[in-house]
Each structure stands twice: as structure tokens, then as C-alpha cells.
N, C-alpha and C positions, 0 to 999 in steps of 0.2 A: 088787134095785132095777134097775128101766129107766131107761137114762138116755138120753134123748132132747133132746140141745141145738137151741134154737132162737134164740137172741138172744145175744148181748154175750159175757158172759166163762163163760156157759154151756156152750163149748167145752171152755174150759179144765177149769172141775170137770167133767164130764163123765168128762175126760182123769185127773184127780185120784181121783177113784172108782173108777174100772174100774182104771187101773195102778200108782197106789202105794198106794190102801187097798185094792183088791182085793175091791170090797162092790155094784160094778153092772157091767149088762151094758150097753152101748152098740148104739143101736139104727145099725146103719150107714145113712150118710143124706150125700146130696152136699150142698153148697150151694144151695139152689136148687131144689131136684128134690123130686119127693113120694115117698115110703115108701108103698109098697105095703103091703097087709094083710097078703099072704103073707109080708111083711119083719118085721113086729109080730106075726105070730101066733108066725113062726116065734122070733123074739127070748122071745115071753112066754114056749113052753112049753120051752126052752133052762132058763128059770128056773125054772120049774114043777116038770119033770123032772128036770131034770140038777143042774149045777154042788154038791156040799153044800158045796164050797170056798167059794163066794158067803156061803151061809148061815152058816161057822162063823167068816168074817172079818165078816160082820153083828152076830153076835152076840157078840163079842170085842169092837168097836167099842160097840155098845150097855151094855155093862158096865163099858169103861173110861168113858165119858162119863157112868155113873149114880157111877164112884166121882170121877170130878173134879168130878160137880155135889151131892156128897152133905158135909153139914153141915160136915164137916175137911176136904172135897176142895181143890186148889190153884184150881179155875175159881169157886168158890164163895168162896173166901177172899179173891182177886183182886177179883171184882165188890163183894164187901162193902168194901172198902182203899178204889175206887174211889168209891164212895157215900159211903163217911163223908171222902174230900178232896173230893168237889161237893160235900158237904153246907157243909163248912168254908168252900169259895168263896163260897155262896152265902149265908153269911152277912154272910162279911165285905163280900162287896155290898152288900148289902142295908144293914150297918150305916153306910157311907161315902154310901152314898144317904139316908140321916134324917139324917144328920149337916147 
């Protein structure tokens, strides 16, 4: 992954992907200033070519996140917990509103 920030806290994941998950390259780019072609070609085939440490922390990532979003997983357990207490809120709303 290119990771190219341009706005808000886009820095910071930027910062978040390249150094503690270890899964993009950061395209060096000041404030203010344009990224030359020669900056992005040279970024792309960095990825292209090089790094398999990018690819095998991608694909470590992409597996942990298919088993926390897979039927038992704890991300999928969580959103469901969380759906079925709105679901409860919005009843009990609903019920004190026809009341």
C-alpha cells in the first residue's frame, strides 16, 4: 500500500501503517510542496519490486481481520452485542413515545 496523506489525521495513519503495522510505504511529501512523478514512480516500483516484508505483514493483517470479522470472530460478536443494545434502545423509545 501507498500511503500518500493529504488532509487531517491522514498523517497520522499514514504514520500507523508504515511503522507499527508495517503494511505501506509513505510517499515522502513536505507540507505544501508537490511530489514529483519521479517521487511516485520511484515509491510505486519500491512496492512493485522490492519490500515481500510489505506483502507478508499485508497478508497477516488481511487474515487476522477475515478471522475477527468471521461468524465466532470477537469484531463480529461485538457489532452484533452492539445492534441487539440499539435495537433495545430503540425500542424502549419508541415504546415511551406511544405511551
Amino acid at each position: 500500500m501507498l500511503a500518500w496523506p493529504l488532509y487531517a489525521e491522514q498523517r497520522m495513519n499514514a504514520v500507523i501503517l508504515e511503522e507499527r503495522l508495517g503494511v505501506a510505504l509513505r510517499v515522502p511529501a513536505e507540507v505544501g510542496c508537490l511530489v514529483t512523478r519521479h517521487e511516485i514512480a520511484t515509491a510505486v516500483k519500491v512496492l512493485m519490486e522490492g519490500d515481500q516484508k510489505l506483502r507478508r505483514r499485508a497478508e497477516d493483517l488481511q487474515k487476522a481481520a477475515a478471522r475477527a470479522w468471521s461468524p465466532e470472530g470477537p469484531s463480529r460478536r461485538a457489532l452484533e452485542e452492539v445492534a441487539v443494545k440499539w435495537k433495545a434502545a430503540l425500542g424502549k423509545k419508541s415504546n415511551t413515545l406511544s405511551a
